[in-house]
Each structure stands twice: as C-alpha cells, then as structure tokens.
NUMAR-243277 format. One record per residue (C-alpha): residue number from 1; chain; x, y, z. Coordinates in steps of 0.05 Angstrom, whole numbers. Example, Ala and Ser with C-alpha at 12.3 -4.5 7.8 and 13.67 -1.06 7.14 Angstrom:
# residues 2
<pt><n>1</n><chain>A</chain><c1>246</c1><c2>-90</c2><c3>156</c3></pt>
<pt><n>2</n><chain>A</chain><c1>273</c1><c2>-21</c2><c3>143</c3></pt>
//
This chain:
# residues 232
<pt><n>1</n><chain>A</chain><c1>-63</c1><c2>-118</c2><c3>-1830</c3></pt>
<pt><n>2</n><chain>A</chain><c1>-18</c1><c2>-62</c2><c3>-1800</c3></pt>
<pt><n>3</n><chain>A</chain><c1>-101</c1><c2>-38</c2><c3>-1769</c3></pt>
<pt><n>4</n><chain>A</chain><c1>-107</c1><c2>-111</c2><c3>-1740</c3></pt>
<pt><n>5</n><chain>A</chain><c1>-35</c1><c2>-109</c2><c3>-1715</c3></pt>
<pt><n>6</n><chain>A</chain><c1>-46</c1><c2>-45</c2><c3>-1681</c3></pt>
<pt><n>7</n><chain>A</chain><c1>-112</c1><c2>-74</c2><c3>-1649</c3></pt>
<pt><n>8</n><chain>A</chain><c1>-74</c1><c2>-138</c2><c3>-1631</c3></pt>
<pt><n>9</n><chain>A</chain><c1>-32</c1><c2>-100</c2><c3>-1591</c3></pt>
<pt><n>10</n><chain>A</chain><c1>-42</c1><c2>-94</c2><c3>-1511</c3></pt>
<pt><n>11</n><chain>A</chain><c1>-12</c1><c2>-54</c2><c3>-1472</c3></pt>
<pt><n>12</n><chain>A</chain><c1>27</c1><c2>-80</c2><c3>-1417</c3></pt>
<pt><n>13</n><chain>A</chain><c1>-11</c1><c2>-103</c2><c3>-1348</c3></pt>
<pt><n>14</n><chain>A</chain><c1>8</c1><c2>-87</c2><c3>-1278</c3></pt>
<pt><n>15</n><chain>A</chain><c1>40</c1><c2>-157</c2><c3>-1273</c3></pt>
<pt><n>16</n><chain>A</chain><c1>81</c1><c2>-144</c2><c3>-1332</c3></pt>
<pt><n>17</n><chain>A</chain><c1>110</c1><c2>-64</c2><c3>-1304</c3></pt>
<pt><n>18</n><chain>A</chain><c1>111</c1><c2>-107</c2><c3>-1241</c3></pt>
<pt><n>19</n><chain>A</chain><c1>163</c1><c2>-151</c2><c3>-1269</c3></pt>
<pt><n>20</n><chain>A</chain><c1>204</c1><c2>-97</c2><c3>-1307</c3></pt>
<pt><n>21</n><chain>A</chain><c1>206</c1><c2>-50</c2><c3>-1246</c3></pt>
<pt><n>22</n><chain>A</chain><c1>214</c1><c2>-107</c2><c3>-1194</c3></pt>
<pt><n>23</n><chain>A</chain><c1>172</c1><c2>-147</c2><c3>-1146</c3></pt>
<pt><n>24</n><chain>A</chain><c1>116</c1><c2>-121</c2><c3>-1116</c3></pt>
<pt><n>25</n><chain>A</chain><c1>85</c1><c2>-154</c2><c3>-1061</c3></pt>
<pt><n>26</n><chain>A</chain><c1>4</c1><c2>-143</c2><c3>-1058</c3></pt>
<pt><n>27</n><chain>A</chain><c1>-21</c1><c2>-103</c2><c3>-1007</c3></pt>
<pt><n>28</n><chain>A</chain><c1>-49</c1><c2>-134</c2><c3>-934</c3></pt>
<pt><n>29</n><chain>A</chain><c1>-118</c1><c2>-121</c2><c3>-912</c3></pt>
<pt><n>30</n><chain>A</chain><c1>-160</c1><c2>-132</c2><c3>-855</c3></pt>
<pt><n>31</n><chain>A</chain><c1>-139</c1><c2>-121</c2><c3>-778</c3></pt>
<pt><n>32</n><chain>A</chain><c1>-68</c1><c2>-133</c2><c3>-757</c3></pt>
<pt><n>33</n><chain>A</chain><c1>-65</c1><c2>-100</c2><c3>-682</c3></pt>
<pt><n>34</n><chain>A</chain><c1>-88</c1><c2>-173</c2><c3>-651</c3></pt>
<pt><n>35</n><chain>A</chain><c1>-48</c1><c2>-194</c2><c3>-588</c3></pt>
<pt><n>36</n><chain>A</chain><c1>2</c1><c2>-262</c2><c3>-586</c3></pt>
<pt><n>37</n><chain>A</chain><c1>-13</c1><c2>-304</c2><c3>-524</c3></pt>
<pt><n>38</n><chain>A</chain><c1>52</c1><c2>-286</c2><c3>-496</c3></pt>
<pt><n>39</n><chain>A</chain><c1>26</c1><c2>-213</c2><c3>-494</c3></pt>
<pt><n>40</n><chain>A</chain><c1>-45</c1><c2>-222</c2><c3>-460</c3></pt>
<pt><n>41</n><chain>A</chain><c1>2</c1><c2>-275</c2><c3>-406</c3></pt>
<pt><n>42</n><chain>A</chain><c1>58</c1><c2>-217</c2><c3>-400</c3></pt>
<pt><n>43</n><chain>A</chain><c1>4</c1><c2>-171</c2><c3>-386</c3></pt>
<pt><n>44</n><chain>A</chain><c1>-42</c1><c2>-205</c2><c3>-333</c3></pt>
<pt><n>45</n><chain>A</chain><c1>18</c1><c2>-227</c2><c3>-291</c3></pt>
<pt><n>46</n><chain>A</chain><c1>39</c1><c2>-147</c2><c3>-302</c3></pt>
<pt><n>47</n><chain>A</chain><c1>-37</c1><c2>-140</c2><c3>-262</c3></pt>
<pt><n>48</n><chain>A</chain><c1>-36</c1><c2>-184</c2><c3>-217</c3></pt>
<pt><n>49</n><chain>A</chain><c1>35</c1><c2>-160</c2><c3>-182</c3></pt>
<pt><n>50</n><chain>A</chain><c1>5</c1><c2>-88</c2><c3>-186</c3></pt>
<pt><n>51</n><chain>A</chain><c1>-58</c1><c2>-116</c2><c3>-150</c3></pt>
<pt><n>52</n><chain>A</chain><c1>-7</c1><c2>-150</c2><c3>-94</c3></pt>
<pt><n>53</n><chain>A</chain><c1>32</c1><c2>-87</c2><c3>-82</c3></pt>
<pt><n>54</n><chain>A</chain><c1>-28</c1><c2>-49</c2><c3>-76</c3></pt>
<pt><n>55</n><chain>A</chain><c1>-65</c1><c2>-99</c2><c3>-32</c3></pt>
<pt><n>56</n><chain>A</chain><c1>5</c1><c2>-108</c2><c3>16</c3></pt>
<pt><n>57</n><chain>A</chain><c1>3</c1><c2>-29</c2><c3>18</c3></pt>
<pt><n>58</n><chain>A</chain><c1>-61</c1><c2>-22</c2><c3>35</c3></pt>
<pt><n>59</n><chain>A</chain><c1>-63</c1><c2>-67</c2><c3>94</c3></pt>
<pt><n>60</n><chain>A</chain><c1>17</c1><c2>-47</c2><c3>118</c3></pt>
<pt><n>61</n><chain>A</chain><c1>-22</c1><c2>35</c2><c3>121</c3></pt>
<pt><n>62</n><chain>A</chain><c1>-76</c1><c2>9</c2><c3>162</c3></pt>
<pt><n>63</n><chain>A</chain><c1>-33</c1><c2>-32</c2><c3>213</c3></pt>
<pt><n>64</n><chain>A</chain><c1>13</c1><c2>24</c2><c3>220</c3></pt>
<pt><n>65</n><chain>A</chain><c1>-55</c1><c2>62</c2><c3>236</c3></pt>
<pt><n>66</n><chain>A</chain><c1>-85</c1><c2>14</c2><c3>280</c3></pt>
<pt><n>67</n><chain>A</chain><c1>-5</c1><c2>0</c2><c3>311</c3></pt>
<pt><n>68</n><chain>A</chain><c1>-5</c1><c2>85</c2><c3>325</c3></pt>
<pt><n>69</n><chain>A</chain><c1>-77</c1><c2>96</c2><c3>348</c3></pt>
<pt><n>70</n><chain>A</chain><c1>-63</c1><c2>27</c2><c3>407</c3></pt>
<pt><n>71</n><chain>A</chain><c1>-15</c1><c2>65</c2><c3>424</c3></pt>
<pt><n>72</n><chain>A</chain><c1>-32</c1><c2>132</c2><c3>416</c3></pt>
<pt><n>73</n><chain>A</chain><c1>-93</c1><c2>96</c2><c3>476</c3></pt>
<pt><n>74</n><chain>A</chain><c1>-44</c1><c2>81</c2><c3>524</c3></pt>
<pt><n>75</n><chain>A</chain><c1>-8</c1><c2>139</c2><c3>523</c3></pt>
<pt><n>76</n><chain>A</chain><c1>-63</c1><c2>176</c2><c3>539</c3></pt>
<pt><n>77</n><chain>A</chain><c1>-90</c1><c2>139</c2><c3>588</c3></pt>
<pt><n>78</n><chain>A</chain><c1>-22</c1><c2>135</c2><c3>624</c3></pt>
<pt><n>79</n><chain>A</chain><c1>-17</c1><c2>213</c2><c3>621</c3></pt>
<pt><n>80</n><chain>A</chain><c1>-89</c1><c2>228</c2><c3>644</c3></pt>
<pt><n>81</n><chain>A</chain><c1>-86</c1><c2>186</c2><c3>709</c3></pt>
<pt><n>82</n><chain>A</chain><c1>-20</c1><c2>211</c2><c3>719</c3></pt>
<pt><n>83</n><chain>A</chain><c1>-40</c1><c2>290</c2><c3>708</c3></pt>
<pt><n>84</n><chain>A</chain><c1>-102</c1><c2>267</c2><c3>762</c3></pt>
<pt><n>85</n><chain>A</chain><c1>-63</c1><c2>235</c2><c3>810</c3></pt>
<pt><n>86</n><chain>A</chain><c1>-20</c1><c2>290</c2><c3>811</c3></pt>
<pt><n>87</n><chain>A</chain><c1>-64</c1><c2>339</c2><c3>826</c3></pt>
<pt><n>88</n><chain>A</chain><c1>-100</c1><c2>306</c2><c3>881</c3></pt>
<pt><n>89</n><chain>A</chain><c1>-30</c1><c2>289</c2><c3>920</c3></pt>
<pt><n>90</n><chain>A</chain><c1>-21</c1><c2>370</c2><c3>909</c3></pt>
<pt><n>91</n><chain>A</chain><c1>-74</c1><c2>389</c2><c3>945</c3></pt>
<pt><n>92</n><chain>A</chain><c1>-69</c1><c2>337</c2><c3>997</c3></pt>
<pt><n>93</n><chain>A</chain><c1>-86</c1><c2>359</c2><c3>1067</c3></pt>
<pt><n>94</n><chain>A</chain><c1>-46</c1><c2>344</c2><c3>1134</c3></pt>
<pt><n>95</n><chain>A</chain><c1>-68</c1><c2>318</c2><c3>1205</c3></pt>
<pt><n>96</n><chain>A</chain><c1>-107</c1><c2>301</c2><c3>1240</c3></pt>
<pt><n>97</n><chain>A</chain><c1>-128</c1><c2>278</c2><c3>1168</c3></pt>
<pt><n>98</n><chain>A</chain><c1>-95</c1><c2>214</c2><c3>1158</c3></pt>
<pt><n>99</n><chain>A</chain><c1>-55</c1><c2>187</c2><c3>1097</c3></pt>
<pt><n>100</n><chain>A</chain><c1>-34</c1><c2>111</c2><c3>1086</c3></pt>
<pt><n>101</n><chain>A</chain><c1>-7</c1><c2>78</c2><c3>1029</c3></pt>
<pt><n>102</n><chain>A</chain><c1>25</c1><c2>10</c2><c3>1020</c3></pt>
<pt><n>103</n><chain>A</chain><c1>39</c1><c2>-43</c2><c3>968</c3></pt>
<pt><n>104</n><chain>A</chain><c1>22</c1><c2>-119</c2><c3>963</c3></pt>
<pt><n>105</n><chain>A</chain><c1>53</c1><c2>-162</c2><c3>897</c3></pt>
<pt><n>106</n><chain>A</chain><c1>16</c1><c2>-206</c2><c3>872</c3></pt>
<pt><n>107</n><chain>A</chain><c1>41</c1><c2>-251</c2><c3>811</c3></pt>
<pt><n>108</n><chain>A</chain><c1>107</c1><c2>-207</c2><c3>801</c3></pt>
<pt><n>109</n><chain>A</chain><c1>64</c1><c2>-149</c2><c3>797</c3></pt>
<pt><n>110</n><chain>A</chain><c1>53</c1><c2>-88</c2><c3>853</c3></pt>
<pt><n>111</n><chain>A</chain><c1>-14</c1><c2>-71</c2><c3>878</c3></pt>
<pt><n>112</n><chain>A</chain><c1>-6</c1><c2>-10</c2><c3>908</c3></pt>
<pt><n>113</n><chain>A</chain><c1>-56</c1><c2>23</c2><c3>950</c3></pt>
<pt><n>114</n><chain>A</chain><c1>-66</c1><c2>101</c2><c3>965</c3></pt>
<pt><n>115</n><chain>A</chain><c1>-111</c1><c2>142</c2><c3>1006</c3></pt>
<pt><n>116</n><chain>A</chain><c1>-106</c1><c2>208</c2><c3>1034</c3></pt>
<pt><n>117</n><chain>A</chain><c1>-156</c1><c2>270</c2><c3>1040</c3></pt>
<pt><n>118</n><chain>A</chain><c1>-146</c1><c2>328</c2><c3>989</c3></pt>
<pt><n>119</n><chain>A</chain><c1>-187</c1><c2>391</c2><c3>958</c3></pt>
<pt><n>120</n><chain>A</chain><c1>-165</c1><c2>385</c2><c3>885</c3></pt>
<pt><n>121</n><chain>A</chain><c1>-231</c1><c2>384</c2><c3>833</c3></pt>
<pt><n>122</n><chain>A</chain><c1>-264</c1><c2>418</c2><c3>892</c3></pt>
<pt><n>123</n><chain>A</chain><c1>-299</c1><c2>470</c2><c3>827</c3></pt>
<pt><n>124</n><chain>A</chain><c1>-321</c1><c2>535</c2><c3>863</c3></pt>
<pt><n>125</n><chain>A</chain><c1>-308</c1><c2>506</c2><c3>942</c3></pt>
<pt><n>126</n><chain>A</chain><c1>-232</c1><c2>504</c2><c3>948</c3></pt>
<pt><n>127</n><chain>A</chain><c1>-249</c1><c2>482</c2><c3>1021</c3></pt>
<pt><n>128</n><chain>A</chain><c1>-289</c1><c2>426</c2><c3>1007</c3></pt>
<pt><n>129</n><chain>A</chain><c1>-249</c1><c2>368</c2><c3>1023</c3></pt>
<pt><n>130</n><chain>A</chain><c1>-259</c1><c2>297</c2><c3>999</c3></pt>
<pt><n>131</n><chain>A</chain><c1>-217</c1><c2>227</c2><c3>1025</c3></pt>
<pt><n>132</n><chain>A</chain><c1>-192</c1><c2>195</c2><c3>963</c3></pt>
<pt><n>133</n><chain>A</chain><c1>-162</c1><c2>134</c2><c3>952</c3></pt>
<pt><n>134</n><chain>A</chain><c1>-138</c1><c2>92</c2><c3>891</c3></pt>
<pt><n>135</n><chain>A</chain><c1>-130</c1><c2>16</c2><c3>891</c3></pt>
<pt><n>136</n><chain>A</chain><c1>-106</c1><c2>-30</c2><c3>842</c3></pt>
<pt><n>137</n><chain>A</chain><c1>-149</c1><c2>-85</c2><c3>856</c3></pt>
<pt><n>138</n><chain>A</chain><c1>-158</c1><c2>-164</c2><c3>818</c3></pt>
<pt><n>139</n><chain>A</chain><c1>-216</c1><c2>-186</c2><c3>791</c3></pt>
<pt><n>140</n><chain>A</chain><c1>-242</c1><c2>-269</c2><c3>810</c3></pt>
<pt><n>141</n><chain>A</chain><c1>-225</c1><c2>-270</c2><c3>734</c3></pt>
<pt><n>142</n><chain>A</chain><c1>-154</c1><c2>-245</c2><c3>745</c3></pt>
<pt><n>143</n><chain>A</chain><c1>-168</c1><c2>-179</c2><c3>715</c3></pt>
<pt><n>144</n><chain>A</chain><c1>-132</c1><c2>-119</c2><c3>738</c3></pt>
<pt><n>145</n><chain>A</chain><c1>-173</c1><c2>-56</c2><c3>749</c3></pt>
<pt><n>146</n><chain>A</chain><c1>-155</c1><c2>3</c2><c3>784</c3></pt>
<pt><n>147</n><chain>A</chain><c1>-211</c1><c2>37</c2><c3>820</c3></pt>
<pt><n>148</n><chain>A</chain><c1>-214</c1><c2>114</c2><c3>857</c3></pt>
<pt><n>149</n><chain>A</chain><c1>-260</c1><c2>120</c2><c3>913</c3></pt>
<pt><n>150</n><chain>A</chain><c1>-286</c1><c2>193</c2><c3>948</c3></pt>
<pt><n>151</n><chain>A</chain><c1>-327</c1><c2>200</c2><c3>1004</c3></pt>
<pt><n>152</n><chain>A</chain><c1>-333</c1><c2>267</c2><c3>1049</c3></pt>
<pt><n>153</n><chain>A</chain><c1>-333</c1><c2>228</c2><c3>1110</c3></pt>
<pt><n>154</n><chain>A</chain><c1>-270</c1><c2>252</c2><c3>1129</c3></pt>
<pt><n>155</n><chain>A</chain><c1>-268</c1><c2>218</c2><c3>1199</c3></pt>
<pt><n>156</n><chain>A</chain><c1>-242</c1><c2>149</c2><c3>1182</c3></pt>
<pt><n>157</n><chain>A</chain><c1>-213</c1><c2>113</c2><c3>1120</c3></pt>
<pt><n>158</n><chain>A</chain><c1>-261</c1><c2>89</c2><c3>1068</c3></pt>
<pt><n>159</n><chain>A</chain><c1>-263</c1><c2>20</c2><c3>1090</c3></pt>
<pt><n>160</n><chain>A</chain><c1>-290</c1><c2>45</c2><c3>1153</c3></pt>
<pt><n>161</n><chain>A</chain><c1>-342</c1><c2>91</c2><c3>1128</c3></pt>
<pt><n>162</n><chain>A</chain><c1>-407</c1><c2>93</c2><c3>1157</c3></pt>
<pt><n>163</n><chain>A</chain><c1>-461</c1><c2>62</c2><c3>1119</c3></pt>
<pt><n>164</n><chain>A</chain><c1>-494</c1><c2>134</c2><c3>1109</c3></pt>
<pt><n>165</n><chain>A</chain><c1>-429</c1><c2>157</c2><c3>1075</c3></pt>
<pt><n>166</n><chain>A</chain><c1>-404</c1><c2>99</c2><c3>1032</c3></pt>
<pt><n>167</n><chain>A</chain><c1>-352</c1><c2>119</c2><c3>996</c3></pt>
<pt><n>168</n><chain>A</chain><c1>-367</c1><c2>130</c2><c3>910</c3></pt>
<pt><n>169</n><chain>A</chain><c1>-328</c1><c2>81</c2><c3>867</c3></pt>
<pt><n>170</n><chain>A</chain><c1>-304</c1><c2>100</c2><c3>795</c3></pt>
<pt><n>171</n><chain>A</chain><c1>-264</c1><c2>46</c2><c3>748</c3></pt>
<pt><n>172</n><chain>A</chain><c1>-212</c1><c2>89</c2><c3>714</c3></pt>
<pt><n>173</n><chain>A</chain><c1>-178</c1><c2>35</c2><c3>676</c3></pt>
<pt><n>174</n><chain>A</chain><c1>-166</c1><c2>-39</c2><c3>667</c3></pt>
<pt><n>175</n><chain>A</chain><c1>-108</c1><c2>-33</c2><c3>628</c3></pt>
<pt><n>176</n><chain>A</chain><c1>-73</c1><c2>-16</c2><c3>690</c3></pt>
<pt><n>177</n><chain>A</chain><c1>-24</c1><c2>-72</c2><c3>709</c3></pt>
<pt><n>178</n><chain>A</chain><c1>24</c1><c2>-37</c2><c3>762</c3></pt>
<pt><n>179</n><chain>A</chain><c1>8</c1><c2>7</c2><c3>814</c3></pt>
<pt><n>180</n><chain>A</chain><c1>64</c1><c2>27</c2><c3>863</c3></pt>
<pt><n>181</n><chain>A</chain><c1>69</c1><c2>75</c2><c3>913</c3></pt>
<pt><n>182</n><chain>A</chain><c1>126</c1><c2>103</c2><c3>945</c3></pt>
<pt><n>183</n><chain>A</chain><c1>142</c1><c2>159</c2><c3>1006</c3></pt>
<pt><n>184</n><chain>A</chain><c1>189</c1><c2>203</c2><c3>1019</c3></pt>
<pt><n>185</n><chain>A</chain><c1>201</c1><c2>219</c2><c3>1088</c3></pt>
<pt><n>186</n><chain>A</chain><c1>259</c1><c2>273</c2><c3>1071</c3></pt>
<pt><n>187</n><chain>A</chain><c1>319</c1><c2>224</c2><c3>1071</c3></pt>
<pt><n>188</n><chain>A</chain><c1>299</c1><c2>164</c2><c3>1037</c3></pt>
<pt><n>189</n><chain>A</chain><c1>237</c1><c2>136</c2><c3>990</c3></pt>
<pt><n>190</n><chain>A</chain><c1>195</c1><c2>82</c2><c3>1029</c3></pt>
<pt><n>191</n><chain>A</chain><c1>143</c1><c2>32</c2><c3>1000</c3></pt>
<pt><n>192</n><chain>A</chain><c1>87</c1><c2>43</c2><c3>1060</c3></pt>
<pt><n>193</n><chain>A</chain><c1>69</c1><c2>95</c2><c3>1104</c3></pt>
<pt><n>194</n><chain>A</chain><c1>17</c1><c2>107</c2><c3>1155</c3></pt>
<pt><n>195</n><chain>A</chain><c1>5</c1><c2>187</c2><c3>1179</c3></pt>
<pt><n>196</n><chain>A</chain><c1>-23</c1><c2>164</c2><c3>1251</c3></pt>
<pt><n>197</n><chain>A</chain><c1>34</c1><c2>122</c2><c3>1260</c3></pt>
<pt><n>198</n><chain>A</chain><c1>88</c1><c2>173</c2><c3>1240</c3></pt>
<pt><n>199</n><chain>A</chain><c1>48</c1><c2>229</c2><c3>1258</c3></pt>
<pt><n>200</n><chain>A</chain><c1>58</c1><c2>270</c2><c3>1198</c3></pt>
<pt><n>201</n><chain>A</chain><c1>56</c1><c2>270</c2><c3>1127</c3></pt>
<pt><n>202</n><chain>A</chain><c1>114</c1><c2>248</c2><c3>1079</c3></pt>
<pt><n>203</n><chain>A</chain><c1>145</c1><c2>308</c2><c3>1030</c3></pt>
<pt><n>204</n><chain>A</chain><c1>135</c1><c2>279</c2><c3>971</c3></pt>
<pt><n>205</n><chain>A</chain><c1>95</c1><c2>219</c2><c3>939</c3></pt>
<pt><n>206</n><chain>A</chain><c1>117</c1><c2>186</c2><c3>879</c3></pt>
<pt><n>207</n><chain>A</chain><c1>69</c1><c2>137</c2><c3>847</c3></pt>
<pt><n>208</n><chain>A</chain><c1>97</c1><c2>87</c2><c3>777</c3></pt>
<pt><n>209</n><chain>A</chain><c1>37</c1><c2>64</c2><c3>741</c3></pt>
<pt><n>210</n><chain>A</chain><c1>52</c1><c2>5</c2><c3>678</c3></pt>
<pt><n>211</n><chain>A</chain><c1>1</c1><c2>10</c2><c3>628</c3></pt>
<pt><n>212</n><chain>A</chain><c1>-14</c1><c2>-40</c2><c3>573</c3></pt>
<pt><n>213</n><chain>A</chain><c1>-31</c1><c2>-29</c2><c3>507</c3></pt>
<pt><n>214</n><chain>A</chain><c1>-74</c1><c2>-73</c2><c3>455</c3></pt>
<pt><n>215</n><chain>A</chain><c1>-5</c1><c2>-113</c2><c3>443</c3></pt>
<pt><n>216</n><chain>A</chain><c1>8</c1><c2>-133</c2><c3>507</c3></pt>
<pt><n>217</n><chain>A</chain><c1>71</c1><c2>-83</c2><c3>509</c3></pt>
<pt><n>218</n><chain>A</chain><c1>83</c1><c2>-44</c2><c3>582</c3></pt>
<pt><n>219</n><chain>A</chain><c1>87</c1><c2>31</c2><c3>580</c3></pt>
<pt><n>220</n><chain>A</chain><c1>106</c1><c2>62</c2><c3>650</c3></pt>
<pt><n>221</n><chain>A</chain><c1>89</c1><c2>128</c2><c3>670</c3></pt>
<pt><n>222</n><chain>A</chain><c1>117</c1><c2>160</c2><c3>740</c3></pt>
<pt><n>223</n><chain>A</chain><c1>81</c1><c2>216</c2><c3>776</c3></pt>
<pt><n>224</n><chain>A</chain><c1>115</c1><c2>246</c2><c3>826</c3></pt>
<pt><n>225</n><chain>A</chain><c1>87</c1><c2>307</c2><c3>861</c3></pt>
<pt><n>226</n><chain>A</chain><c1>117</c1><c2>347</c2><c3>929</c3></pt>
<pt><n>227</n><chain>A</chain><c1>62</c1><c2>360</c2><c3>984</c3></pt>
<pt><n>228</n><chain>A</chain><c1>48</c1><c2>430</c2><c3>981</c3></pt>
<pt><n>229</n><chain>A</chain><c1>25</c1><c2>429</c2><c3>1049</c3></pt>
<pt><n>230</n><chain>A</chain><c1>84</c1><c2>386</c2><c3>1079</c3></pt>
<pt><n>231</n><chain>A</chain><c1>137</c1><c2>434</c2><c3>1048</c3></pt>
<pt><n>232</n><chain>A</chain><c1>105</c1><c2>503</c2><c3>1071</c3></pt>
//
C-alpha cells in the first residue's frame, strides 16, 4: 500500500507553485508594435505641414530670385546707357558742329531729345567724328522706346541727312519711360538748347533717364557729364 501511495503521489504542477508563489500571468505572443489610428492621423498631418513649409519655402526662394534678378535688369540697363551717354557728351565736339536738345511731355512723361556730334567709340581713329542723337520716341501702340542714331554726315542734323547718308538706328531699350535733357549755360540749368542759335555749346549736359523694371516700379538714373571741350 505505502508502494501504491508513493505512486499515487504527483508532484505539484506549474498551476499549483503558481498559486503558492503568486499569480502568474501567461506570457503574450505574436506582434505588438502595430499603430492606433490616432498615431497613423498624428503622423500624416505631421507630413503634410512639413510638405507646406517646404513647398511655401521653395516658391518664397525663387520669388526673392526672380524679385533680385528684375531688378538686378534694370539696374543694369540704367547704368549701361548712362556709362554710354556719358561718354559720348565727353567727347562732344564744338562749332560749327551743331548741338540741340529739347523736351516734349507727353502723358506726364518727358521725351527728351539729344543730338550733338562727338568722337567717343571712335576704336583706333580718335578723329573720326560721328553726329549722334538719342530720342525717346512712342510707338502707334503707346510703347516707349528709346532709339540712338549715328551718321558721319556731319553737315546737318539727322533729320536732314541726305539720302546717301541716312543716319543708322539702334533700339537700346524699351523699358525706357523718361528721357530728359537739361543744359547748363554756366549760371543756370535749361530744358532746350540750340548751338546755332546761342552760338556755342553749353558746359555741362545733364540727362535723367526712369527705367522700369518687370514690376512696373521706376528706377531713375542721372548722368551728368561736363563738356571737355567747352571747359578747356
């Protein structure tokens, strides 16, 4: 019997040293990283205002760019014709060459008007002279262009020129909208001047020229330049 009891006997199972020693809770398997739906929304709207301040600073760097480089245009255009302009009214040559200049406003805005004769950009002939003039002139479509014309027919103004020496035409800009010229005679600045009326040549020449970007916005530019051949 004491054989059978011994037999009989079990020890105890996992549940039982379970319940002496305390709960024990079965172990979890499987996958348990999976995302709640209020994760996966958090996280697209987290994307999607990333995207928007990405896409809004993309486009803000390239209108700054585009903003700088209109600008950066009229800037340099305004500069260049100034620098020319300058030049030419450096070099310009006195009687019995003659020199007129006036202004006419049209629509609030001056067309000037400038010719004289001169030996700037004469390359490797310093003596080769050249009547110049620049002219701020409107279109039939009410465009604004200014124009320079040369001709070495230096007997008469260009509008005069005989048909064997027409004067060359070059557009320099049509985002020219102001042209004005002005004199001085060694008191005062005038606004129109005529050499074979006043029989000589003014001391200085000072010329304003508004130039308009892609925006519409005016940028003036002034080139004024002394007569080298007045003041010597």
């Amino acid at each position: 019997m004491r054989a059978n009891r011994a037999i009989m006997r079990r020890e105890p199972g996992p549940a039982i040293r379970g319940s002496a020693m305390g709960t024990v809770l079965p172990r979890k398997t499987g996958m348990t990283g999976a995302f709640t739906l209020v994760e996966v929304v958090l996280a697209i709207a987290l994307s999607a205002l990333l995207l928007t301040i990405v896409y809004w600073t993309y486009f803000s760097i390239n209108r700054s760019v585009d903003a700088a480089t209109e600008n950066q245009d009229a800037l340099d255009t305004g500069r260049t014709l100034s620098e020319l302009i300058k030049r030419d009214i450096r070099a310009i040559r006195p009687a019995p060459y003659s020199l007129v200049g006036k202004n006419t406003v049209i629509r609030n805005s001056p067309f000037g008007e400038l010719e004289f004769v001169t030996n700037a950009l004469s390359g490797t002939d310093p003596q080769r002279l050249r009547r110049v003039g620049y002219a701020l002139i409107l279109s039939d479509n009410d465009e604004k262009t200014l124009v320079r014309r040369e001709s070495t027919d230096l007997s008469d103004l260009l509008d005069k020129s005989p048909a064997d020496y027409l004067p060359k035409a070059f557009e320099v800009s049509t985002e020219i909208t102001g042209f004005f010229v002005e004199f001085y005679d060694g008191g005062n600045w005038v606004q129109a001047w005529d050499s074979g009326v006043t029989g000589q040549i003014p001391a200085q020449i000072r010329v304003t020229i508004d130039v308009s970007d892609a925006k519409g916005k005016i940028r003036r530019f002034v080139a004024e330049e002394a007569i080298q051949s007045a003041v010597q």
